[in-house]
C-alpha positions as CSV (number, residue, x, y, z in Angstrom):
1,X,-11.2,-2.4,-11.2
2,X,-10.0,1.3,-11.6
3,X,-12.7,3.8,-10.4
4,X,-13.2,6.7,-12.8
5,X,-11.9,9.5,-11.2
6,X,-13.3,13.3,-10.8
7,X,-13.1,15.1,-14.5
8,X,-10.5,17.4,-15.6
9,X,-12.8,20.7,-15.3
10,X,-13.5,19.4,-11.2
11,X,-9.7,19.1,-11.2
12,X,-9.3,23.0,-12.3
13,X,-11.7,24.1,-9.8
14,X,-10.2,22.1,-7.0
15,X,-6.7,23.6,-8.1
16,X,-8.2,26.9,-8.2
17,X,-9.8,27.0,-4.9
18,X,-6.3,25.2,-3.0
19,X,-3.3,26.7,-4.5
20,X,-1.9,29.4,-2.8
21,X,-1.4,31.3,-6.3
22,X,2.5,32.5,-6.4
23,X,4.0,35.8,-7.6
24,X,6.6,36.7,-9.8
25,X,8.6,40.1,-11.0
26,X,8.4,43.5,-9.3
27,X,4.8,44.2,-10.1
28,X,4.2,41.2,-8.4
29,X,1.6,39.4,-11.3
30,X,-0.4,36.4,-10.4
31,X,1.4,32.9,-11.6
32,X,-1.3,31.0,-13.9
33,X,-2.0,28.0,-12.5
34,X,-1.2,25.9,-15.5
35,X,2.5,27.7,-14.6
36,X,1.8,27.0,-10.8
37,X,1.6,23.2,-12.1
38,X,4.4,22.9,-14.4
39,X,8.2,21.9,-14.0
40,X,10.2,24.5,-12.1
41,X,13.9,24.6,-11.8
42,X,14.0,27.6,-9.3
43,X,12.9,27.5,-5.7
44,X,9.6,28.3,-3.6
45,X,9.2,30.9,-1.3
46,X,6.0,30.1,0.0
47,X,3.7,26.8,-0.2
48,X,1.9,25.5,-2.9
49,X,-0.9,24.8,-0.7
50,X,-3.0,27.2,0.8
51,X,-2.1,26.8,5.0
52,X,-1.9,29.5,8.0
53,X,0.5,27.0,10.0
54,X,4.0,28.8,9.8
55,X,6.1,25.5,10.2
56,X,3.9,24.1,7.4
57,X,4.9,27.5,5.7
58,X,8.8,26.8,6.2
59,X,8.8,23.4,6.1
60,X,6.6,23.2,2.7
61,X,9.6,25.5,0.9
62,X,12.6,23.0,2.2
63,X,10.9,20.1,1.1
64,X,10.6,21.5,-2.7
65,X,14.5,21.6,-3.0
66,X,14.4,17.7,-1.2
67,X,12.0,16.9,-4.5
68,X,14.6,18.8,-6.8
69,X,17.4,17.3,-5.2
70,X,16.1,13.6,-5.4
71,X,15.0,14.3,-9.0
72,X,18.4,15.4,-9.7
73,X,17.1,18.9,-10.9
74,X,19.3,20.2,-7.8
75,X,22.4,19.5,-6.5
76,X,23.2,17.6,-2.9
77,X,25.8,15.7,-1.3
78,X,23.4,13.5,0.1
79,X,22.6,10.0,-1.9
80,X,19.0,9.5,-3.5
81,X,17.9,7.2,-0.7
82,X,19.3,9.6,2.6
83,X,17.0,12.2,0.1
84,X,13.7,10.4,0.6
85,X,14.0,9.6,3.9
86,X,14.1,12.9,5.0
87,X,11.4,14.2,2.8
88,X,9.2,10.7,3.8
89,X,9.8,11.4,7.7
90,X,8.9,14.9,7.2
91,X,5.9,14.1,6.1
92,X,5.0,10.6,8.1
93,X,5.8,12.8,11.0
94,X,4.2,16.0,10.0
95,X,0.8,15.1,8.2
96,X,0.1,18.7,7.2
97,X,3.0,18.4,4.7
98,X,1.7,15.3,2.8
99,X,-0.2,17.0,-0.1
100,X,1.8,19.6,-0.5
101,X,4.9,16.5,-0.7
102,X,1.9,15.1,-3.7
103,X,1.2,18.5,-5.5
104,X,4.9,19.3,-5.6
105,X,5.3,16.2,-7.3
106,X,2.7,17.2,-9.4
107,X,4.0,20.1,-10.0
108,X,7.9,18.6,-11.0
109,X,6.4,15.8,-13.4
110,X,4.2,18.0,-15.3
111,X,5.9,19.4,-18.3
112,X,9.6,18.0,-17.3
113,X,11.6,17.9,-20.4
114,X,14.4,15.3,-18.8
115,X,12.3,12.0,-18.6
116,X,15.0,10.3,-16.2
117,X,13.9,13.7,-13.8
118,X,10.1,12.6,-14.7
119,X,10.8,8.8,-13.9
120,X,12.4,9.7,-10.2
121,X,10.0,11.8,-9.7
122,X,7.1,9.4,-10.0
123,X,9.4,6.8,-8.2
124,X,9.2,9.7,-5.1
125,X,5.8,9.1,-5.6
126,X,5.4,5.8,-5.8
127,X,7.8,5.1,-2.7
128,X,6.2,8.1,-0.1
129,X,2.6,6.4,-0.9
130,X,4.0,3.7,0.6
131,X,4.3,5.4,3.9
132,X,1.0,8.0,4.2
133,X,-1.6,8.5,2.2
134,X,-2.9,11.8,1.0
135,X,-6.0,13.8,3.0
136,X,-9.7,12.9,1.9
137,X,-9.8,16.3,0.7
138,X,-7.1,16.0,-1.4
139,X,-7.0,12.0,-2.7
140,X,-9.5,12.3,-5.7
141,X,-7.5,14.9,-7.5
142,X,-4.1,13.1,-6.7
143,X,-6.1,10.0,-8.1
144,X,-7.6,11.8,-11.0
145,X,-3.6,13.4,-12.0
146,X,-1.9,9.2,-11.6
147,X,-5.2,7.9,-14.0
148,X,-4.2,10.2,-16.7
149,X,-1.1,8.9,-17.1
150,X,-1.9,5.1,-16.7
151,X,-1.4,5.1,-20.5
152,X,0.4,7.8,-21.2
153,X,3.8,6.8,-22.4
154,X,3.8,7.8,-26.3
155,X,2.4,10.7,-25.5
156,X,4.4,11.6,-23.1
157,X,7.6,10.7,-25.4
158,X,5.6,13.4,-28.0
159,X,5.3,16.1,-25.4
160,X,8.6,16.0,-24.0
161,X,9.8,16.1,-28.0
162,X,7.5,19.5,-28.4
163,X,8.5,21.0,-25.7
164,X,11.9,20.8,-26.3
165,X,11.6,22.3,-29.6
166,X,9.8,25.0,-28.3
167,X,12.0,28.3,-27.2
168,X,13.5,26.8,-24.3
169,X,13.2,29.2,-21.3
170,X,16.5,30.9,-19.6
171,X,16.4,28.4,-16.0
172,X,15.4,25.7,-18.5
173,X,18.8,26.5,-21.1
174,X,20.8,25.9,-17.3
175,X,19.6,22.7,-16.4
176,X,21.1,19.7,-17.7
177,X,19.7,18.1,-20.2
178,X,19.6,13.8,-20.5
179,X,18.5,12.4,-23.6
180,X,18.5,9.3,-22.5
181,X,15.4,7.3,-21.5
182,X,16.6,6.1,-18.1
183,X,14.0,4.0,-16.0
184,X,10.7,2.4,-16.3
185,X,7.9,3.5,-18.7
186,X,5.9,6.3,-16.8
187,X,2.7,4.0,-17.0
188,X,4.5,1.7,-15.1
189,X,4.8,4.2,-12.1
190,X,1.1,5.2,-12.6
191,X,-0.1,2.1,-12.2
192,X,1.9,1.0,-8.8
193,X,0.5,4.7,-7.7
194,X,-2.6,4.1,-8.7
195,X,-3.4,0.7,-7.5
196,X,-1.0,1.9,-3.6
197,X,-3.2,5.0,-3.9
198,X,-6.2,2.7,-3.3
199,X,-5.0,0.9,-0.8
200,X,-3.2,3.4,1.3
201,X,-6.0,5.3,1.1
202,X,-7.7,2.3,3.4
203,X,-4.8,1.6,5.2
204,X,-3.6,5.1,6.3
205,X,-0.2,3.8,5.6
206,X,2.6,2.8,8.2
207,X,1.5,2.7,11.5
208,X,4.1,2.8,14.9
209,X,6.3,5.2,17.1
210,X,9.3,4.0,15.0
211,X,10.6,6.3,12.4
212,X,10.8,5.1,8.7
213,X,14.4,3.5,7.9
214,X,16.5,3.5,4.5
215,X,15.7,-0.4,4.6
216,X,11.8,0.8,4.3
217,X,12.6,3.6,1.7
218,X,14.8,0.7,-0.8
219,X,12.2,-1.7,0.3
220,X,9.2,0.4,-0.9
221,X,11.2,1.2,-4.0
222,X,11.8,-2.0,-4.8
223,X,8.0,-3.1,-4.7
224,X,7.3,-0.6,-7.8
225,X,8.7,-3.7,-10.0
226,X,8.9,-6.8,-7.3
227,X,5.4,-7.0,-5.8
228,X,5.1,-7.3,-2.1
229,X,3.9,-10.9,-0.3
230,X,1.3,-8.4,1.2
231,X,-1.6,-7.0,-0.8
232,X,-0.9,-9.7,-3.9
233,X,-3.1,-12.0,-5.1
234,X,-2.6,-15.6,-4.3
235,X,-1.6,-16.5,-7.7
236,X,1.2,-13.5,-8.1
237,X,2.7,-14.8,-4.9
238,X,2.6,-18.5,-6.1
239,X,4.7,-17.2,-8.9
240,X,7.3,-15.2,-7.1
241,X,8.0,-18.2,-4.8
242,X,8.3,-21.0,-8.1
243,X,12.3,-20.3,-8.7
244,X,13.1,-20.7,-4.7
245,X,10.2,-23.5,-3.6
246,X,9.3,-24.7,-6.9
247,X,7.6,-28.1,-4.8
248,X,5.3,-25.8,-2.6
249,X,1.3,-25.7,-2.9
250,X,1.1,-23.0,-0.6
251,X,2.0,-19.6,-0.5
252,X,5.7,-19.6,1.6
253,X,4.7,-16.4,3.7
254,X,1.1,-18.5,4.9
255,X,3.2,-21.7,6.3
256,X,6.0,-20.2,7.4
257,X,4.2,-17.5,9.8
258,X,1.9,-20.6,10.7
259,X,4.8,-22.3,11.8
260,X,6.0,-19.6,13.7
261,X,3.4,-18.9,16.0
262,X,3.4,-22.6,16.7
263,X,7.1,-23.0,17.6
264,X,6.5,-19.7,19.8
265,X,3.8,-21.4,22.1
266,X,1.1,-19.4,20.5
267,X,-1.2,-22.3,21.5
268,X,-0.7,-21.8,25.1
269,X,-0.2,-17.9,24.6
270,X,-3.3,-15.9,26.2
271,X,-5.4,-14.3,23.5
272,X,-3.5,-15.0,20.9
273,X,-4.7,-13.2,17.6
274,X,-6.8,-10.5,20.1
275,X,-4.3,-9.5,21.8
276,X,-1.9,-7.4,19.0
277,X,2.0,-7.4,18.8
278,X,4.0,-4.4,19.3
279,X,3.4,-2.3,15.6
280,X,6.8,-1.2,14.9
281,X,8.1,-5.9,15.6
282,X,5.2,-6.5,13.1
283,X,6.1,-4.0,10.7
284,X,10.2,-4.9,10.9
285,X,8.8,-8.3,10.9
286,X,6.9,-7.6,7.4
287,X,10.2,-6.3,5.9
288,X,11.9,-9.5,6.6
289,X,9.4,-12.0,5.4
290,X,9.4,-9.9,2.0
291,X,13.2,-10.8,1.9
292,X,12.1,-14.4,2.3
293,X,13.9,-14.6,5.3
294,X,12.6,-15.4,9.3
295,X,14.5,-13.9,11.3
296,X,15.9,-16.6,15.0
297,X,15.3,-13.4,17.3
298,X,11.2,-13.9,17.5
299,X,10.7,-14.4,21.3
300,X,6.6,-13.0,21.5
301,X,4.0,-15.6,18.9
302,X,1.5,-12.3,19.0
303,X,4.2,-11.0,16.3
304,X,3.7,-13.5,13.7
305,X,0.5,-14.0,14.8
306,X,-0.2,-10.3,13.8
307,X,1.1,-10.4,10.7
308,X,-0.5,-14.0,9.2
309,X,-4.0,-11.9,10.2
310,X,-2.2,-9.1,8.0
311,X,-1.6,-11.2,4.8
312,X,-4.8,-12.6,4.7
313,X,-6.6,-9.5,5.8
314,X,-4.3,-7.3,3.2
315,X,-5.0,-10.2,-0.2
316,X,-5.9,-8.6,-3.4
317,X,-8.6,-10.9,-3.2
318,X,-10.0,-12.7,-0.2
319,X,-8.8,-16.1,0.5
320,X,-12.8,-16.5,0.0
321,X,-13.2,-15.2,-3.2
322,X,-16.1,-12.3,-3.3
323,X,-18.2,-14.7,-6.0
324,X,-18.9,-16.7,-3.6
325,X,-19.7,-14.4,-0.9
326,X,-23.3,-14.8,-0.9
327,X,-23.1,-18.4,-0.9
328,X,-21.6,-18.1,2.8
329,X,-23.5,-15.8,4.1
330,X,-26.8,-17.7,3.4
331,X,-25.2,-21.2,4.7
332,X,-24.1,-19.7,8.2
333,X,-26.2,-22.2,9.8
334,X,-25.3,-25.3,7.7
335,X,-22.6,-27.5,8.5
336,X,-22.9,-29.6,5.4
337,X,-23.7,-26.5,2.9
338,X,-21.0,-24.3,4.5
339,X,-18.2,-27.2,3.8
340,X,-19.5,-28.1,-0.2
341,X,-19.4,-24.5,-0.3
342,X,-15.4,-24.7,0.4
343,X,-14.9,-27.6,-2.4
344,X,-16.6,-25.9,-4.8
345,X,-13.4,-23.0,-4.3
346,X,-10.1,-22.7,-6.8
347,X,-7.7,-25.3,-6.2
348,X,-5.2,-22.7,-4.6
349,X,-8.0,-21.0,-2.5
350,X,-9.3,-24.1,-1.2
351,X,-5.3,-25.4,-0.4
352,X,-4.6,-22.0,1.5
353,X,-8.3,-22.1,3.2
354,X,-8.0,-25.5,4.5
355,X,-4.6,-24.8,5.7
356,X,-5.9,-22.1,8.0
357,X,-9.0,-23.7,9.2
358,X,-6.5,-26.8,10.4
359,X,-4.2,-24.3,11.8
360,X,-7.3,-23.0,13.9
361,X,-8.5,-26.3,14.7
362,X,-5.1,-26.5,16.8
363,X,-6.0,-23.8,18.8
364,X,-9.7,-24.6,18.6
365,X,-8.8,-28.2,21.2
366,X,-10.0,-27.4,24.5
367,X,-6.8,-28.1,26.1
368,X,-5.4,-25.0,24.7
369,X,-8.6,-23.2,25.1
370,X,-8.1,-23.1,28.8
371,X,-5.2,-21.5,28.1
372,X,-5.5,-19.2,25.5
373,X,-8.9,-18.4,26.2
374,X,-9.8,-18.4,22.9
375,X,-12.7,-20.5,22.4
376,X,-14.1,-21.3,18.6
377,X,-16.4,-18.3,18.7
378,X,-13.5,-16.1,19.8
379,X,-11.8,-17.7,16.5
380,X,-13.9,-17.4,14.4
381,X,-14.5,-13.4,15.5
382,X,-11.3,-12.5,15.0
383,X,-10.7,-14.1,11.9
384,X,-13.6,-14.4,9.8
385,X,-12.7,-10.3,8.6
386,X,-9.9,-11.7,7.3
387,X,-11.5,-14.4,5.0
388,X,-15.0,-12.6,4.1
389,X,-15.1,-9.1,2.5
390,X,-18.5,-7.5,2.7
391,X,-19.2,-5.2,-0.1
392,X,-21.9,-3.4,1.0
393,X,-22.0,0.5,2.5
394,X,-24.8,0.1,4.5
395,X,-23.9,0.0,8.2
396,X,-27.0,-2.3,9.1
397,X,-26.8,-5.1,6.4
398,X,-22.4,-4.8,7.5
399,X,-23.6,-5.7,11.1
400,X,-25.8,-8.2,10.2
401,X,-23.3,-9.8,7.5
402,X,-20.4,-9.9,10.5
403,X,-22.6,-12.1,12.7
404,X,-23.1,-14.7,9.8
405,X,-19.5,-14.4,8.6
406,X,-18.7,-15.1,12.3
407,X,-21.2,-18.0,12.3
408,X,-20.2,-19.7,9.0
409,X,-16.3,-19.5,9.8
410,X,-17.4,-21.1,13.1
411,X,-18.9,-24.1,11.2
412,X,-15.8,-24.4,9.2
413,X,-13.5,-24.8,12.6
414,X,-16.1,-27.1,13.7
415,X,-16.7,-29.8,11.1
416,X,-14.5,-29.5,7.5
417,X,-12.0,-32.2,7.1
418,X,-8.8,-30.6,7.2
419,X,-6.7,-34.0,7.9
420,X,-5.7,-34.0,4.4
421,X,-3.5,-30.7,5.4
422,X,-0.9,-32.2,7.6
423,X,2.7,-31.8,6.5
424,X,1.7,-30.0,3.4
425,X,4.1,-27.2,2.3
């Protein structure tokens, strides 16, 4: 469900209270801030933000010609992808440079008469949000600029068309124009934005020492039209796997990890799903699995261990579905109501929930217990966040919920009947 975000007029005020207003001429005027936000094909000499850190300062002016440059509003000898890796691990690395990164993008695909300029630009967008999200501060008016154009595309087409037949300004007559409509409707980019945007905004983006790679940058790219395996719903990832294991009932990514922990010696591995992997093998290991491929190097199970509790915990939609939340919750102390409550499920929710609860009953046998020292409460602890979502705000009725989400995922491991699971793909 798409929040509505903060009004225009809030937007104006924000903008009016953040920009650092620019100059221009020998008198010096004042830039309008409807200027400040639209297309520019010079550069900046000073942020767009207001900030008193000087590398911010010099750094925040580079990065403008990196958004030119990618757009193709500048010219470079590097390639588009070498372009937004630099201006991604500026920012990953620096996070006082990640709203000015957004409002310069603002800025360049706001009254941009060359729509395959527009269409990189939100694509610049679209990839960096897969790396950091913006400030608090700053997220409702980023979210507020993406909602206005999640159905924008004939009006867009119509303003590009005005502005063109208006008196074209002397560093617009330069620039090359493109009539051509090269890349994907801007509503497709605004929805990818808007529906990372919520997410990242959770997340906080990629985590690690590692730097981001040009494998990440065509990877994130490439999830703007090919959804990830992570943060799908069940049934989108169902569909992506029906050309390459059209005889599967489970999601690929779900069994496969399973698997892996298992040939690993997760069983016998000492806190196994406490204990996390090393970030930057879990994240190379998430780039992988999204290229259907499982790489023979895997030597620790607390890798794919890490990321199974990542799919489930990063699901559009709970493997539990939020309808029957309450239902849980209330039969934390029931055996038999906690497993009717599980057949009463969708077919595919029930299939991937049974799967896991077997998988847990492996490690749930008291001969590997002793070694793991992860007992069925220990389970059920570290899992149960990944199947249950509470919805509510309020910190007491959270605590109280995690104690019977803990207590009902218990009862699962304990008594459903997952025989029925065995050897199914």
């Amino acid at each position: 469900t798409l929040r509505k975000p903060i009004s225009q007029s809030s937007m104006a005020d924000w903008a009016s209270k953040n920009l650092n207003m620019h100059t221009q001429g020998i008198f010096r005027r004042r830039i309008s801030i409807s200027n400040m936000l639209s297309w520019n094909g010079g550069s900046i000499k000073k942020p767009m933000l207001i900030t008193s850190n000087r590398t911010i300062k010099k750094e925040a002016c580079e990065m403008f010609k990196l958004v030119q440059s990618y757009m193709g509003d500048r010219q470079t000898r590097m390639d588009r992808n070498h372009v937004a890796l630099v201006t991604v691990t500026k920012c990953w690395s620096m996070q006082g440079l990640r709203d000015e990164l957004y409002i310069q993008l603002i800025r360049q695909t706001t009254d941009n008469t060359c729509y395959r300029s527009l269409a990189w630009g939100w694509e610049l967008m679209a990839i960096s949000l897969a790396f950091f999200s913006p400030s608090p501060k700053f997220q409702s008016y980023l979210e507020g600029y993406i909602y206005r154009h999640l159905d924008s595309d004939e009006k867009i087409a119509q303003h590009i068309k005005d502005l063109k037949n208006k008196k074209i300004t002397k560093s617009r007559k330069k620039r090359k124009q493109n009539t051509e409509d090269e890349g994907l409707p801007i509503s497709t980019y605004a929805k990818y934005c808007y529906r990372k945007l919520q997410k990242v905004a959770v997340t906080g983006g990629k985590k690690g020492l590692r730097k981001p790679t040009v494998e990440e940058i065509t990877h994130a790219r490439n999830a703007i039209l090919t959804p990830s395996l992570f943060g799908s719903s069940l049934e989108e990832i169902m569909l992506r796997q029906q050309d390459m294991f059209p005889g599967n009932k489970l999601p690929w990514v779900q069994t496969q990890l399973s698997q892996q922990v298992l040939a690993l010696g997760g069983e016998q591995t000492e806190g196994i799903f406490r204990i996390p992997g090393d970030i930057d093998e879990v994240n190379a290991l998430k780039l992988q699995v999204d290229q259907w491929k499982i790489p023979n190097s895997l030597s620790d199970p607390n890798i794919p261990a890490s990321l199974l509790k990542l799919w489930y915990r990063e699901l559009e939609e709970p493997v539990i579905p939020q309808q029957f939340y309450k239902e849980c919750i209330s039969n934390y102390e029931n055996p038999d109501a906690a497993v009717a409550v599980v057949q009463l499920l969708p077919e595919l929710n029930r299939l991937v929930l049974c799967y896991l609860i077997h998988f847990l009953q492996i490690f749930a046998q008291p001969s590997n217990v002793g070694r793991t020292k992860m007992d069925v409460n220990n389970l059920a602890m570290v899992m149960a966040p990944n199947c249950l979502r509470c919805q509510s705000d309020d910190p007491r009725v959270i605590f109280e919920n995690t104690r019977k989400e803990m207590s009902f995922l218990r009862m699962l491991i304990v008594h459903l009947d997952t025989s029925f699971v065995k050897g199914l793909v």
